[in-house]
C-alpha positions as CSV (number, residue, x, y, z in Angstrom):
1,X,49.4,-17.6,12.8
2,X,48.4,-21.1,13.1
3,X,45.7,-23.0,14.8
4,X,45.2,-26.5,15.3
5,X,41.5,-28.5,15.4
6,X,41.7,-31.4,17.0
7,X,37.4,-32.2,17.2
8,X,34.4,-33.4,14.9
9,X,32.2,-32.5,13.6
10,X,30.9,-29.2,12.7
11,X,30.0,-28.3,15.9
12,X,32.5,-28.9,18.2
13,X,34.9,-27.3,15.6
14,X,33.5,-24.0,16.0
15,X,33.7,-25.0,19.6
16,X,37.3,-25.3,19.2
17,X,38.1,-22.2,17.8
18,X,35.9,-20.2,19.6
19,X,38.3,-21.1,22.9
20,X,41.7,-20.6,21.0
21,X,40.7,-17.4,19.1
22,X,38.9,-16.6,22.8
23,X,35.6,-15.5,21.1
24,X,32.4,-16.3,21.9
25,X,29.5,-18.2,19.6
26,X,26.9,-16.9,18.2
27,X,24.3,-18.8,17.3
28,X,21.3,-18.3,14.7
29,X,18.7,-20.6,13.1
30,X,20.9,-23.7,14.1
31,X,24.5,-21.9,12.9
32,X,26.6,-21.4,14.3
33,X,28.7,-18.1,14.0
34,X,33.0,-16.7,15.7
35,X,33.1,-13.0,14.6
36,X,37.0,-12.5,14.1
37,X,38.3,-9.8,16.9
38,X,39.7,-6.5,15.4
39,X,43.1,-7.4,16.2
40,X,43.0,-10.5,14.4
41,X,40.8,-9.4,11.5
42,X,37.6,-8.9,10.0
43,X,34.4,-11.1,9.0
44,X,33.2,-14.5,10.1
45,X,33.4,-18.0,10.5
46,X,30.3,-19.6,10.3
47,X,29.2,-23.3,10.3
48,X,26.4,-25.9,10.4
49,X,25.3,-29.8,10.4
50,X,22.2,-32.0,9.8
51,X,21.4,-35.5,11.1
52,X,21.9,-36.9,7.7
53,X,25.6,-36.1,7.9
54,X,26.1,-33.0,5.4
55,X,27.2,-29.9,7.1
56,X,29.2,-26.5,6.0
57,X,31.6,-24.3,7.1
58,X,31.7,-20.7,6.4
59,X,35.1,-18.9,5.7
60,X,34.3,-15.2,5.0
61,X,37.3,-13.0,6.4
62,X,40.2,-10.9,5.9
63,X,43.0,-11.7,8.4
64,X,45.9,-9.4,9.1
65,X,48.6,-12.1,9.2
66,X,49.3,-15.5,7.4
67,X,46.7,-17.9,8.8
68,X,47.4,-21.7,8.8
69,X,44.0,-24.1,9.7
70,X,45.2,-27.3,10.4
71,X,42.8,-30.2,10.9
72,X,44.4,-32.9,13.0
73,X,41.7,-35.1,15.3
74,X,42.5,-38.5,15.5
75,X,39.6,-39.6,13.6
76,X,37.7,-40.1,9.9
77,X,37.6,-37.2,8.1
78,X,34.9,-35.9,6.2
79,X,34.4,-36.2,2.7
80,X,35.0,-32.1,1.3
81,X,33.6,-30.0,-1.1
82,X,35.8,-26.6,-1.0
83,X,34.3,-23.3,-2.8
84,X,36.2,-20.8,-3.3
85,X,34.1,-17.7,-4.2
86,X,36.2,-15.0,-3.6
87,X,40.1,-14.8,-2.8
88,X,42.3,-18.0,-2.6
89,X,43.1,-20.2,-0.4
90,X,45.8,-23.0,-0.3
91,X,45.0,-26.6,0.4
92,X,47.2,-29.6,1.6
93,X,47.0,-32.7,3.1
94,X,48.5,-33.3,6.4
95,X,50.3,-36.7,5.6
96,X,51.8,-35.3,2.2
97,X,52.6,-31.7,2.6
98,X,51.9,-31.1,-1.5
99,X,50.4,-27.6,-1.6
100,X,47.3,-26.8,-4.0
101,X,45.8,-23.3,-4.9
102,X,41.9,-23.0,-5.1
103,X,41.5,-19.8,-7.2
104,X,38.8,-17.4,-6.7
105,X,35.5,-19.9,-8.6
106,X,37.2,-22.9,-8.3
107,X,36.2,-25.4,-6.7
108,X,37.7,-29.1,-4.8
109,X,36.5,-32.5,-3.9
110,X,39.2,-34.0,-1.1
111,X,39.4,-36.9,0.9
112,X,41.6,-37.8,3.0
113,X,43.3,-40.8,3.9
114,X,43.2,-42.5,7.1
115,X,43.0,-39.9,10.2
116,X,45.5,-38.1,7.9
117,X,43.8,-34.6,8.1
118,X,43.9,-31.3,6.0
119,X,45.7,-28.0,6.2
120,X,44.2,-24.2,4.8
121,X,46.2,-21.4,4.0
122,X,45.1,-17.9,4.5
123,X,47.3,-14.8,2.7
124,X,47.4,-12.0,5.1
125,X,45.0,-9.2,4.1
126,X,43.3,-11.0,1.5
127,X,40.2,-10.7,1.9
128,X,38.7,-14.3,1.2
129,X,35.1,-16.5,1.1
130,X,35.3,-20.2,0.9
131,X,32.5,-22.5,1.4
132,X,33.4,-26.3,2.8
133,X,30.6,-28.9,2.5
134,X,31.5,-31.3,4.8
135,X,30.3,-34.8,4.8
136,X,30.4,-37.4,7.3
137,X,30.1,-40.5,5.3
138,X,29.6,-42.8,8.4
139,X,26.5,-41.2,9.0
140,X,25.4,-39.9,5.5
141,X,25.7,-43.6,4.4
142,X,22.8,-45.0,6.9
143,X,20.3,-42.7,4.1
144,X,18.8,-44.3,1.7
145,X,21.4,-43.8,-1.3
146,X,20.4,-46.3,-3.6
147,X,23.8,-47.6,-3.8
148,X,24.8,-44.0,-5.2
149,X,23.2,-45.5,-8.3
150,X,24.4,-43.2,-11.4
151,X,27.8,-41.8,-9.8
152,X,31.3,-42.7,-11.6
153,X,32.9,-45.4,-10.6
154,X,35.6,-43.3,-8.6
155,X,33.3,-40.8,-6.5
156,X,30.7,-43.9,-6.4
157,X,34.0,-45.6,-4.2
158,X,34.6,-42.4,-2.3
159,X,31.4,-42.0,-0.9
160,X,31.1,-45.5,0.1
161,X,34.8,-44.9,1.7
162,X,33.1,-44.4,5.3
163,X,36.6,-45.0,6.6
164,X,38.9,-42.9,4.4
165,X,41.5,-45.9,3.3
166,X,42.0,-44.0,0.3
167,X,42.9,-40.2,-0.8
168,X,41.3,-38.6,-3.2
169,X,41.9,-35.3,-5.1
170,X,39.9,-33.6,-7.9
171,X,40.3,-29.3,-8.8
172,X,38.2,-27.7,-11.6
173,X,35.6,-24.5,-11.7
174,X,32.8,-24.6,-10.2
175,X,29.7,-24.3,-12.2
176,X,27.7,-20.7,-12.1
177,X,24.4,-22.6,-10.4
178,X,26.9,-23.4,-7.7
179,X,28.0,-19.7,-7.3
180,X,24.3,-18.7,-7.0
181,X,23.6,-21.2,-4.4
182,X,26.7,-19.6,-2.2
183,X,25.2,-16.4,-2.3
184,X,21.6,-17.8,-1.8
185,X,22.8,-19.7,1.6
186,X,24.6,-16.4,2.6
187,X,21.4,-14.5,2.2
188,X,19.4,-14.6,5.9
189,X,16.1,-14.0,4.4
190,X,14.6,-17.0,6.5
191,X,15.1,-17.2,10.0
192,X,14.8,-20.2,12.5
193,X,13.4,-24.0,11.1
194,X,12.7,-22.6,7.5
195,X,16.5,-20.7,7.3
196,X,17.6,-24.7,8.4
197,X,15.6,-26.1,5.8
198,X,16.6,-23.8,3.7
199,X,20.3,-24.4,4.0
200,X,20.2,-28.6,4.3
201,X,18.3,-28.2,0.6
202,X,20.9,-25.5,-1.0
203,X,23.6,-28.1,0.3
204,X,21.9,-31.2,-1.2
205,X,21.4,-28.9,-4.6
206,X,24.9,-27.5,-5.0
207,X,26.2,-31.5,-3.9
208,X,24.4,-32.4,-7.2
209,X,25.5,-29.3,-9.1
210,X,29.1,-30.4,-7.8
211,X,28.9,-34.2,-8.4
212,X,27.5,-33.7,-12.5
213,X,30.7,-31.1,-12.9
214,X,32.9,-33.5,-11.8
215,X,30.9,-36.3,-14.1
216,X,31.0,-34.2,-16.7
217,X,34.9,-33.2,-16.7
218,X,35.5,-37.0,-17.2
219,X,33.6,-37.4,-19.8
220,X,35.9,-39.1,-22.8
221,X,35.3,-36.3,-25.3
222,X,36.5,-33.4,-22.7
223,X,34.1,-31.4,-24.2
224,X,32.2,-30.0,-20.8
225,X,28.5,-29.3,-21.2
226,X,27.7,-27.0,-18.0
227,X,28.1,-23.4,-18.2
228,X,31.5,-22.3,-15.9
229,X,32.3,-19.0,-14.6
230,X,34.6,-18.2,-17.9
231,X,31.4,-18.6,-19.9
232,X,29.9,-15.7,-17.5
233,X,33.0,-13.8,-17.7
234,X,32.7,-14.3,-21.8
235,X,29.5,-12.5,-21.5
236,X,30.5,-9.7,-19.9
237,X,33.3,-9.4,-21.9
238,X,31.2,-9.4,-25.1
239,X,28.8,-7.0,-23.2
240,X,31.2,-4.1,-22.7
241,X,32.3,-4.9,-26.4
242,X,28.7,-4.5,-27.4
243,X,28.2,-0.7,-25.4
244,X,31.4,0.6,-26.8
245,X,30.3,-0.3,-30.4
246,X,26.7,0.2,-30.2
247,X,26.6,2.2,-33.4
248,X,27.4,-1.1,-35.1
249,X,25.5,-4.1,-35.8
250,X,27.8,-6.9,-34.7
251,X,27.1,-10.5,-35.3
252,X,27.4,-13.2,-32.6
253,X,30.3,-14.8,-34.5
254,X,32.7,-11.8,-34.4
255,X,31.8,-11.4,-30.7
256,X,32.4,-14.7,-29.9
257,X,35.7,-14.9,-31.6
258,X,36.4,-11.6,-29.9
259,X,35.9,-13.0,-25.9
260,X,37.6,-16.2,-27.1
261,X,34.7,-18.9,-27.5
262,X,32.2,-20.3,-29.5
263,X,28.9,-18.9,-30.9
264,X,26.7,-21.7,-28.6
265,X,28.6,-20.9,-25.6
266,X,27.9,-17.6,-25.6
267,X,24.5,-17.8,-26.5
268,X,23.9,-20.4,-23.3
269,X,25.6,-17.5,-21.6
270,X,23.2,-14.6,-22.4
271,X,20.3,-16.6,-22.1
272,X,21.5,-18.1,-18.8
273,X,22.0,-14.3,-17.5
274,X,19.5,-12.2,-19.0
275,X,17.0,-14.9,-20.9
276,X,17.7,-12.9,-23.9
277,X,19.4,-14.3,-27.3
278,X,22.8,-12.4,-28.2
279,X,21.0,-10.6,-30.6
280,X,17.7,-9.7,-28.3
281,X,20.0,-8.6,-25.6
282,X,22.2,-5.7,-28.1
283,X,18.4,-4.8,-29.1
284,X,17.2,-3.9,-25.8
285,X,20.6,-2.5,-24.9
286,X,20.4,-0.2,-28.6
287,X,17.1,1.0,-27.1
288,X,18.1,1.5,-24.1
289,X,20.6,4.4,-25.0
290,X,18.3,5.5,-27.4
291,X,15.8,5.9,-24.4
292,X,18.4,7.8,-23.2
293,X,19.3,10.2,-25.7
294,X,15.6,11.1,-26.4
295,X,15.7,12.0,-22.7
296,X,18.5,13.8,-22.2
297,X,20.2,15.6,-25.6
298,X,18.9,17.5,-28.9
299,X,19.5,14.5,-31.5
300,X,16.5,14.1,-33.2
301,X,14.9,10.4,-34.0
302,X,16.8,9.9,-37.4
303,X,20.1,10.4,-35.2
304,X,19.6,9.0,-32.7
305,X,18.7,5.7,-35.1
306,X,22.4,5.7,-37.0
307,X,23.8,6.6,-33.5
308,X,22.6,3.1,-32.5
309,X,23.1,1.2,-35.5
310,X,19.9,1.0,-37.0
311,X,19.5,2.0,-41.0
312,X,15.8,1.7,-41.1
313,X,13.7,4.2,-38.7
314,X,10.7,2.5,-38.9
315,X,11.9,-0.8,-37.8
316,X,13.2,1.3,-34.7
317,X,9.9,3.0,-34.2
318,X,8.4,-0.5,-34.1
319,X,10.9,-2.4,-31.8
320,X,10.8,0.6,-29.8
321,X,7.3,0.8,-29.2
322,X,7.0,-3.4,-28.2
323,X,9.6,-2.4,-25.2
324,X,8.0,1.1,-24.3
325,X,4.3,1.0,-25.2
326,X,4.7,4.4,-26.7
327,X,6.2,5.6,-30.4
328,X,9.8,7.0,-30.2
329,X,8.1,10.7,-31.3
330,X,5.4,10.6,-29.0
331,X,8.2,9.6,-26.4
332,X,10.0,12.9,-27.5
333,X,7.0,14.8,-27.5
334,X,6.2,14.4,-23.7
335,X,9.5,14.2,-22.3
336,X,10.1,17.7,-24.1
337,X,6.7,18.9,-22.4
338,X,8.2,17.5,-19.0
339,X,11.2,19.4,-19.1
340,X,9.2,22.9,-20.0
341,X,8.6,25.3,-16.9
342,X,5.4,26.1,-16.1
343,X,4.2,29.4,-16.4
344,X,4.6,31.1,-13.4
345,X,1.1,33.2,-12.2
């Protein structure tokens, strides 16, 4: 299936696809929102602008057969910033016809050149959620930008491209405050002027999460310094490593080695998810299933402490009462008097 969108901006796209998919708009808080019909597929297309000229579109679907988005008005196109956080989706230019694969968390800045425009590529039942920010860099230019003081030298000369003379392509993954903004836009906790203030802000805060990744990956060292999705993925790698040895005291180097990174990336990576040290996180995870066992089987205290790693049944009675306000035996004690029947009269 293919569609083609000859309009601009944000608007009068959703316009346009609303009369070839033959679907009506709905519109919330300033979005604007096509429900797919059942025979096409299912979820959403959703999009919005703001006077300042940043805008997004919404791609959260699964269609039934191949879907090709072409982008072909006969004017500037906006500067993009494609999310992908969920699915794929294949990106090309119009004028060049070379085909590039945005992975589920990774991310694009594209440009392109002249009223060349851009082509997406859906996968038949696949289901899929990419974010575009779209900027119109006409209109975002009469803000007050300060010169895009700070930027490097190439994104500095593709903002100030109002009139798209040149193309520009740049692929890498997105960083994990990026992925938390995603799912804070899709959250309609806000409705009407605060949901549209809402939105314009997470768009200007993921721009600037997006533009320091992008610094950062040219830096001449190549040594990144913001915490990516395979930093996250580290973690939970370590974490299921962690509950299947928890009679074990394992250090952070032979976890790290384990997942495949270093000891101060993972460490940004617990702290970053739970605000807990590597080592404070097993803790409250070793007294956690030892909560558990003193709830719900016969081991006593001194077995349940080697169960969980711990030589020294004191230290355990102390660490356990900081997280539970109560010692392990007293914890026994009442749980046991819980689970006794009452006598009947």
């Amino acid at each position: 299936m293919k569609i083609t969108v000859k309009a601009l901006p944000i608007e009068e796209i959703i316009e346009d696809l609303s009369r070839q998919f033959n679907i009506p708009i709905k519109k919330d808080s300033g979005e604007q929102i096509l429900e797919l019909p059942s025979q096409l597929g299912e979820g959403y297309i959703r999009g919005t602008s703001f006077d300042s000229g940043i805008g997004i579109i919404d791609y959260n679907f699964t269609f039934f057969k191949d879907f090709e988005l072409l982008f072909s008005v006969n004017n500037t196109h906006p500067l993009k910033f494609i999310f992908c956080s969920e699915g794929r989706v294949d990106h090309t230019f119009e004028e060049d016809h070379e085909m590039n694969t945005i992975n589920t968390f990774q991310n694009v800045i594209v440009s392109s050149s002249g009223n060349n425009g851009h082509i997406l590529n859906f996968k038949a039942n696949e289901k899929v959620h990419v974010s575009s920010i779209e900027i119109i860099r006409a209109k975002f230019s009469h803000r007050n930008n300060y010169d895009f003081e700070g930027l490097d030298p190439v994104l500095k000369e593709i903002f100030r491209d109002s009139q798209a003379e040149k193309k520009f392509f740049y692929q890498g993954n997105y960083s994990i405050k990026a992925a938390d903004i995603v799912d804070e836009i899709n959250e309609k906790k806000l409705l009407g002027f605060l949901r549209s203030v809402f939105v314009e802000g997470k768009l200007y805060e993921m721009l600037v999460i997006q533009i320091a990744q992008y610094m950062d990956d040219q830096r001449e060292d190549h040594l990144p310094k913001i915490l990516r999705q395979k930093d996250i993925e580290n973690v939970k790698k370590a974490i299921e490593i962690v509950k299947a040895n928890l009679d074990t005291n394992l250090t952070i180097d032979y976890l790290a080695n384990e997942v495949g990174t270093n000891v101060n990336k993972l460490q940004e990576g617990f702290k970053y998810m739970f605000e807990l040290t590597v080592n404070k996180y097993m803790q409250q995870l070793k007294l956690e299933a030892a909560k558990e066992m003193l709830e719900s089987t016969d081991n006593n205290i001194s077995q349940i402490v080697n169960l969980i790693g711990l030589n020294n049944r004191s230290y355990f009675s102390k660490i356990f009462k900081e997280k539970y306000h109560v010692s392990p035996k007293y914890f026994l004690r009442s749980t046991a008097e819980k689970d006794t029947p009452e006598d009947e009269n």
